[in-house]
C-alpha positions as CSV (number, residue, x, y, z in Angstrom):
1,X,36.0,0.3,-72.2
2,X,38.5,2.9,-73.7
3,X,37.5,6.6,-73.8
4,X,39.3,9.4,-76.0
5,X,40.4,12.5,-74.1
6,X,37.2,14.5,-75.3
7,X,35.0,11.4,-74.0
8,X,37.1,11.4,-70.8
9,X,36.6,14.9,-70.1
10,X,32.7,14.5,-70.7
11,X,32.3,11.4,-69.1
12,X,33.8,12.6,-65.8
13,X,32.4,16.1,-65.9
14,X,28.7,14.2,-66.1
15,X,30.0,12.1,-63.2
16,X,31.2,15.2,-60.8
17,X,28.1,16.8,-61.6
18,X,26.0,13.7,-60.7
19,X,28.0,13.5,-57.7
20,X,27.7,16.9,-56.7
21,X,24.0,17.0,-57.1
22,X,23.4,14.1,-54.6
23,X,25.6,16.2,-52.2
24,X,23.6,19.1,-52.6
25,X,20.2,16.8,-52.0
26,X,21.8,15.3,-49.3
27,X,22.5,18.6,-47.9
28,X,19.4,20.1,-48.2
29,X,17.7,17.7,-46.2
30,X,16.5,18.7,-42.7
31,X,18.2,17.0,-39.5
32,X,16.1,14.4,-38.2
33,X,15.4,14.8,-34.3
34,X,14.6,11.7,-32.9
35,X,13.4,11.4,-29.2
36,X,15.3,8.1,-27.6
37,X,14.2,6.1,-24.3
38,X,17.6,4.5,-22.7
39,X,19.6,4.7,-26.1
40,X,16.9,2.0,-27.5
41,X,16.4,2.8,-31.0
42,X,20.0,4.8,-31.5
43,X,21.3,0.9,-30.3
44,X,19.7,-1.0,-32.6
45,X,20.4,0.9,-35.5
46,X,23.9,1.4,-34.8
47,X,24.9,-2.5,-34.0
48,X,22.3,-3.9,-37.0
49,X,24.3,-1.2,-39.1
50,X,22.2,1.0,-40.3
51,X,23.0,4.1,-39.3
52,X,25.3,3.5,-42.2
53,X,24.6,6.1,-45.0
54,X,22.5,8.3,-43.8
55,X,21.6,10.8,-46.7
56,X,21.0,13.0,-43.6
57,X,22.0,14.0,-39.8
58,X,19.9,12.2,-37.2
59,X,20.3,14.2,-34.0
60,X,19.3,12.4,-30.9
61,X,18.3,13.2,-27.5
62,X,17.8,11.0,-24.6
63,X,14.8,10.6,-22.3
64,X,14.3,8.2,-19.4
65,X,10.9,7.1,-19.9
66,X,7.9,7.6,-22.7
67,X,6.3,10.4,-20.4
68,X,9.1,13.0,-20.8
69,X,9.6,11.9,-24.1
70,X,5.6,12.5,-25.1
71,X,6.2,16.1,-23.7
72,X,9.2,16.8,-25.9
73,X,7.0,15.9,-29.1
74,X,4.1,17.8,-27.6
75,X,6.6,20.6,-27.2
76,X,7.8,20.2,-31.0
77,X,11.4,20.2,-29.6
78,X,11.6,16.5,-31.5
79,X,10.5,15.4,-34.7
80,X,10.0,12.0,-34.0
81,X,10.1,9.1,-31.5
82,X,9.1,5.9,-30.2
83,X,6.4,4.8,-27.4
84,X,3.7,2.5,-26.0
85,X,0.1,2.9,-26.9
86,X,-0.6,4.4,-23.2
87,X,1.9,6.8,-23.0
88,X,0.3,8.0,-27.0
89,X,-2.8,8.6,-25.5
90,X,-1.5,10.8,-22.9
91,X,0.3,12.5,-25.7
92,X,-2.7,12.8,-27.6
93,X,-4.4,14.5,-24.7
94,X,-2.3,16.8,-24.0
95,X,-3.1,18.0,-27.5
96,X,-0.2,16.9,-29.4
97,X,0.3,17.6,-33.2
98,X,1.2,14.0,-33.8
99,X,0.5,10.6,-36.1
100,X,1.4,7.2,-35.7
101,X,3.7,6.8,-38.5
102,X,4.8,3.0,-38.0
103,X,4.3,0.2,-35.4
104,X,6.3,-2.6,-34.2
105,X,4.7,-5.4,-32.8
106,X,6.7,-7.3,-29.8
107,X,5.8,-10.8,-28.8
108,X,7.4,-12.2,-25.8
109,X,7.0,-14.0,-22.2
110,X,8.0,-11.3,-19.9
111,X,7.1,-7.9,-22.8
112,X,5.0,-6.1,-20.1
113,X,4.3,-7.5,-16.5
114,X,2.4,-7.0,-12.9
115,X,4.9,-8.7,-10.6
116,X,5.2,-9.1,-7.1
117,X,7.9,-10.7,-4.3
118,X,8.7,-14.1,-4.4
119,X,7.7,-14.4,-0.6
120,X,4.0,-12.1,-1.3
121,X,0.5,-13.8,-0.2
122,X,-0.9,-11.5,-3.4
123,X,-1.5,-14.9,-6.2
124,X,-3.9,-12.9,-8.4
125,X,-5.2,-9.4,-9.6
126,X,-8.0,-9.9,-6.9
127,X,-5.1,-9.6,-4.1
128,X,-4.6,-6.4,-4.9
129,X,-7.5,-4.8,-3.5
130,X,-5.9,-2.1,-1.2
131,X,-2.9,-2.9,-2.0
132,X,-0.1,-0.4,-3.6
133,X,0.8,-0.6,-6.7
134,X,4.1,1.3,-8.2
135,X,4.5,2.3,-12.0
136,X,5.0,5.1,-14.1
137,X,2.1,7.4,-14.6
138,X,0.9,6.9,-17.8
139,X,3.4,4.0,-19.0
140,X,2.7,1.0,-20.7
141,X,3.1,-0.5,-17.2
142,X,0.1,2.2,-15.4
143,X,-2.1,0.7,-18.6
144,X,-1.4,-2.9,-17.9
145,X,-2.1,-2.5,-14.2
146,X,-5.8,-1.1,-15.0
147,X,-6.1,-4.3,-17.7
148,X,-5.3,-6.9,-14.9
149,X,-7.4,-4.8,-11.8
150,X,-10.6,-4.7,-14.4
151,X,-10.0,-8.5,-15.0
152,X,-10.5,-9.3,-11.6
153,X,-13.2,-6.9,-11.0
154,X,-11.4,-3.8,-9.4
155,X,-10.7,-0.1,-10.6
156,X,-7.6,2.0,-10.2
157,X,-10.2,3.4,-6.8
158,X,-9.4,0.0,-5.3
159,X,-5.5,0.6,-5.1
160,X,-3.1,3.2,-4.5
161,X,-0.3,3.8,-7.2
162,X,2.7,5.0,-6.5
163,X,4.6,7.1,-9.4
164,X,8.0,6.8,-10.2
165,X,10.7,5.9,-12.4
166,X,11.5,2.2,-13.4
167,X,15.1,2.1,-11.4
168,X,13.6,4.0,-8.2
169,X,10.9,2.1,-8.7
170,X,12.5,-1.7,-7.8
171,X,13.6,-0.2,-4.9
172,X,10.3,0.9,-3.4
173,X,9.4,-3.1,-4.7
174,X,12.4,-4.4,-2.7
175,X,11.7,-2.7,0.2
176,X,8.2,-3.1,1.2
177,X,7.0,0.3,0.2
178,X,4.6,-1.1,-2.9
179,X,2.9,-4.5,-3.1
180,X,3.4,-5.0,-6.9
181,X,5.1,-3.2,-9.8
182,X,4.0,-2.7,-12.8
183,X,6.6,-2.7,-15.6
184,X,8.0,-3.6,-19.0
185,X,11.4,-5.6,-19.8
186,X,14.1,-5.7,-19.5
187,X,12.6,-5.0,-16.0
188,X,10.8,-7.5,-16.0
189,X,13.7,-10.1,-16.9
190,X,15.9,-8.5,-13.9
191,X,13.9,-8.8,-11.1
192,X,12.2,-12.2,-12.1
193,X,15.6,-13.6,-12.6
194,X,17.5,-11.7,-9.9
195,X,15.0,-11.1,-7.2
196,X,12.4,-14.5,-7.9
197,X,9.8,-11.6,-8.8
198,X,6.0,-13.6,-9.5
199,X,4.3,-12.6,-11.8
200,X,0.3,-12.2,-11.3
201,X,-0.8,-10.7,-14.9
202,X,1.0,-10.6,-18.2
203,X,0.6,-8.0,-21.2
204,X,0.4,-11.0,-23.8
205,X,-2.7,-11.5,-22.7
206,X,-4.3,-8.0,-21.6
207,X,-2.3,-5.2,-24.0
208,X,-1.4,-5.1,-27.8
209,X,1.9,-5.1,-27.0
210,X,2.7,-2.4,-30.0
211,X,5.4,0.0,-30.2
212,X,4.6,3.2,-31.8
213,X,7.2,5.7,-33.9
214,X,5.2,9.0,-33.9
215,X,6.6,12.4,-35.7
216,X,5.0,15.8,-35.7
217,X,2.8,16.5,-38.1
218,X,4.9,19.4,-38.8
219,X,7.8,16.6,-39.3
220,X,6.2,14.8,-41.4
221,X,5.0,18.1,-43.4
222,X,9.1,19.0,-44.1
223,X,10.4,15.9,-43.4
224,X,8.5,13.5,-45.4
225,X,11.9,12.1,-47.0
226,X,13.8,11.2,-44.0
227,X,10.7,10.0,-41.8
228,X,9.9,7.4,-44.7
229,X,13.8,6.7,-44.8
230,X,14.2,6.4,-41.1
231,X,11.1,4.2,-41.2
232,X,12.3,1.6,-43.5
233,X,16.0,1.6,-41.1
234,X,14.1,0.9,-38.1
235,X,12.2,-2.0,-39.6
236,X,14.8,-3.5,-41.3
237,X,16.8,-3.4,-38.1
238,X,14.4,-4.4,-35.9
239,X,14.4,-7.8,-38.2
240,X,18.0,-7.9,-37.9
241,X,17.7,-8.0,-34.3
242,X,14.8,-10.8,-34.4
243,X,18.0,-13.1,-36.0
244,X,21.2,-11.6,-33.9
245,X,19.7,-11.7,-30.8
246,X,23.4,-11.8,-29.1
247,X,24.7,-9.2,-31.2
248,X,21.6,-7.1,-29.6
249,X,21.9,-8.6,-26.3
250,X,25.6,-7.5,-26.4
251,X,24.8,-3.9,-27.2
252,X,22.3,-3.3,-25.1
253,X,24.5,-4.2,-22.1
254,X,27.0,-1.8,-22.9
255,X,24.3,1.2,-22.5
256,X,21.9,-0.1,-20.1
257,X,24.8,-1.4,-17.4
258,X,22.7,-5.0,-17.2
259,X,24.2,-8.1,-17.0
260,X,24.5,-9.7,-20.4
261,X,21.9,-12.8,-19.5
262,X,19.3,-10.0,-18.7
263,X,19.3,-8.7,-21.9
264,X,20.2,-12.8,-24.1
265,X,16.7,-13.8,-22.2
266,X,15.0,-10.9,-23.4
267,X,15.9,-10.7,-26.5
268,X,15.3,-14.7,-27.4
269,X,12.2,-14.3,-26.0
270,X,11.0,-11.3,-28.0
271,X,9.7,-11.2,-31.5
272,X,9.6,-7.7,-33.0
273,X,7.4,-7.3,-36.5
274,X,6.2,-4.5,-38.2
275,X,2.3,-3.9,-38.3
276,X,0.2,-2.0,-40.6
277,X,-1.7,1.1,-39.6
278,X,-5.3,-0.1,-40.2
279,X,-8.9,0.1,-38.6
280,X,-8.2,-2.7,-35.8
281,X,-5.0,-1.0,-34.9
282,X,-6.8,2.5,-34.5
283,X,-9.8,0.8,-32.2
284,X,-7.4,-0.7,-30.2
285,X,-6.1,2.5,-29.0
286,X,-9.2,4.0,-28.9
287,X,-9.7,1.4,-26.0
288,X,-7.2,2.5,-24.3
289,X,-8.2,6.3,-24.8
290,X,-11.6,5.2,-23.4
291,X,-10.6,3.2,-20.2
292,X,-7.9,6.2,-19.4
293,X,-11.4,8.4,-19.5
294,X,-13.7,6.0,-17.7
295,X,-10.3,5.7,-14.4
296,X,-10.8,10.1,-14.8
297,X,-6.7,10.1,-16.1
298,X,-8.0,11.7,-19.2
299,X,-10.8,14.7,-18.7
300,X,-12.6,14.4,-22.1
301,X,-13.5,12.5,-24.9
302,X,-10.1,11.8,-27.5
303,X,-10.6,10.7,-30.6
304,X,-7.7,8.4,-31.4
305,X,-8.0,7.6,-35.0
306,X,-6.4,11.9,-35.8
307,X,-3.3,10.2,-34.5
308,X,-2.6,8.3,-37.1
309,X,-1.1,8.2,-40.7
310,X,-2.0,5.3,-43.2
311,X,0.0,6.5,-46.1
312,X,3.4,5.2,-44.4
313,X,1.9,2.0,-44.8
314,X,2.6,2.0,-48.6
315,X,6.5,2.7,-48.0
316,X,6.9,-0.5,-45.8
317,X,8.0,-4.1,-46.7
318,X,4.3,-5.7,-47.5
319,X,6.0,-9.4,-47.0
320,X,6.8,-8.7,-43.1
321,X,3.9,-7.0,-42.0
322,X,0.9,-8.0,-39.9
323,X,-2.0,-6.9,-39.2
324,X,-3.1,-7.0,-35.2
């Protein structure tokens, strides 16, 4: 196509000023502040790519474990982030502001675990009676270990847990201090392939096994556009990872300081799709609420379904999601 110098002039002014308005969108949009546990979420959207483009700044800020990281969204000092169902509920009672705003499903062998030493006389959940129990208070882990001690009959009165981080935590495992740990992978991975760690209950069978991204509601009241474009990254990358599980693997290693074949196993073994916020979903966590209530870790009545927001369901792909 050949334009005449008037056409020229036109045709490129209409293109700068196209191009400067996008800028000016693109600058007018809010920073994203997204909560991270162990670089997680900021490593799978770096190596799957798609932290390419970003029509906005996503500013990120590290946290050790979902507890810390419920506070900082309690505390509004992040707009948005990613944790278990148990550790939501503690959120939640605290009196967070906050909705679900997506969920990933992950299916896998070792996903969330009760294990205890190779050499232990404890063969089921009905060993533990008496017994001590280390996990994170109000992790996914804490949650599981109530699940397995109501299967076999017990409450959290017929154990003592001991609190503490996942790292200081295979410690007090390796030495003798606690009889079984309750725990998530790739924890679960390392000390079942490093340490011939049994396990005596599995979350496939007791927990839902979702991952939740919640924002603020005051996030998603300013930030609608980049919480529904930071939604759509995280799915897409989360399938990504589902077919480069080495690629992932690889990643991971370099932040989390495991060996490579920790991190391979784990993510072969784990399937990550995105589920739809629906009625199941919200009783499902209002399970958990109630059991948390019933062990006296939550003083009153919560009322799960507030934390939720349906309408991100419409903005995600319909052709990958389930329903759980």
């Amino acid at each position: 196509m050949v334009f005449t110098t008037p056409f020229k002039r036109l045709f490129l002014g209409t293109a700068l000023a196209l191009g400067l308005a996008t800028s000016a969108h693109a600058a007018d949009l809010q920073p994203l502040r997204v909560a991270n546990q162990k670089s997680t979420i900021k490593t799978l959207l770096e190596v799957s790519g798609e932290t390419k483009d970003v029509p906005y700044a996503i500013q990120w800020s590290e946290f050790p474990s979902a507890s810390p990281l419920g506070e900082a969204l309690n505390a509004g000092a992040v707009d948005v982030g990613a944790l278990g169902d148990a550790p939501y509920v503690f959120a939640l009672g605290a009196g967070a502001s906050l909705k679900v705003v997506s969920i990933i499903h992950a299916e896998g062998r070792n996903t969330t675990a009760l294990l205890v030493p190779k050499d232990s006389p404890i063969k089921t959940a009905a060993d533990l009676k008496g017994k001590k129990i280390v996990t994170g208070r109000g992790s996914i882990g804490h949650y599981l270990a109530i699940k397995a001690l109501a299967s076999a009959g017990l409450t959290s009165q017929d154990v003592q847990f001991i609190f503490l981080l996942p790292a200081e935590s295979r410690l007090v495992l390796d030495n003798g201090t606690a009889d079984a740990w309750a725990t998530w992978d790739p924890y679960t991975t390392v000390v079942t392939s490093q340490s011939q760690a049994r396990i005596i209950a599995s979350g496939n069978t007791l927990l839902s096994n979702h991952l939740y991204l919640a924002a603020t509601s005051q996030a998603i009241a300013d930030k609608r556009t980049q919480l529904d474009d930071f939604v759509a990254r995280v799915d897409r990358a989360y399938a990504w990872a589902n077919t480069h599980p080495n690629e992932y693997a690889a990643a991971q290693t370099k932040i989390t300081g495991l060996p490579l074949a920790v991190h391979v196993a784990v993510a072969k073994e784990t399937r990550l799709s995105p589920v739809l916020i629906d009625d199941s979903v919200i009783s499902g966590l209002q399970t958990t609420a109630d059991t948390y209530q019933k062990e006296g870790l939550l003083t009153k009545h919560i009322d799960v379904s507030q934390g939720f927001d349906k309408s991100f369901n419409a903005k995600r792909a319909p052709n990958n999601q389930v329903s759980r």
